[in-house]
C-alpha positions, 0 to 999 in steps of 0.5 A: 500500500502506497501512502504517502510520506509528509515528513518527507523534503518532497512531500512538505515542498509540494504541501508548501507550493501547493499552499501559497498558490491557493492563499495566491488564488483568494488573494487575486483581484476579480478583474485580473481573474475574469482575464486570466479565466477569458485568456484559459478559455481562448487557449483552449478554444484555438485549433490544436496545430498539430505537426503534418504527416508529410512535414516529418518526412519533408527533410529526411526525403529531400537529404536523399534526394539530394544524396542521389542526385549528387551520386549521380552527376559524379558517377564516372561512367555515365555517358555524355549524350553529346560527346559519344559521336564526335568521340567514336569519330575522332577514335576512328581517325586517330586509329587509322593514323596511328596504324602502321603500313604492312611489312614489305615482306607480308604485304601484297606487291601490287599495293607497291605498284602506283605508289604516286597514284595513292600519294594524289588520293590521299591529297585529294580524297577530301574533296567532294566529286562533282559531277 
C-alpha cells in the first residue's frame, strides 16, 4: 500500500507550493481573474496545430534526394549524350593514323605498284566529286 510520506523534503515542498498558490488564488483581484479565466478559455478554444504527416518526412526525403542526385552527376561512367559521336569519330581517325603500313615482306606487291597514284588520293580524297 502506497501512502504517502509528509515528513518527507518532497512531500512538505509540494504541501508548501501547493499552499501559497491557493492563499495566491483568494488573494487575486476579480478583474485580473475574469482575464486570466477569458485568456484559459481562448487557449483552449484555438485549433490544436498539430505537426503534418508529410512535414516529418519533408527533410529526411529531400537529404536523399539530394544524396542521389549528387551520386549521380559524379558517377564516372555515365555517358555524355553529346560527346559519344564526335568521340567514336575522332577514335576512328586517330586509329587509322596511328596504324602502321604492312611489312614489305607480308604485304601484297601490287599495293607497291602506283605508289604516286595513292600519294594524289590521299591529297585529294577530301574533296567532294562533282559531277
Amino acid at each position: 500500500m502506497n501512502t504517502p510520506d509528509t515528513n518527507r523534503p518532497d512531500n512538505r515542498f509540494e504541501q508548501r507550493a501547493r499552499a501559497l498558490y491557493l492563499e495566491s488564488v483568494r488573494r487575486i483581484d476579480p478583474a485580473t481573474a475574469g482575464r486570466l479565466r477569458a485568456a484559459r478559455r481562448e487557449a483552449l478554444a484555438a485549433p490544436q496545430h498539430a505537426p503534418h504527416h508529410l512535414a516529418r518526412w519533408l527533410i529526411p526525403s529531400g537529404a536523399c534526394a539530394a544524396i542521389a542526385l549528387a551520386a549521380l552527376l559524379a558517377w564516372p561512367s555515365a555517358p555524355h549524350p553529346g560527346a559519344t559521336v564526335p568521340a567514336t569519330a575522332a577514335a576512328t581517325v586517330g586509329e587509322a593514323d596511328n596504324t602502321l603500313p604492312p611489312d614489305p615482306e607480308q604485304a601484297d606487291p601490287n599495293l607497291y605498284q602506283n605508289l604516286d597514284f595513292y600519294g594524289w588520293l590521299a591529297a585529294n580524297g577530301s574533296q567532294p566529286a562533282t559531277h
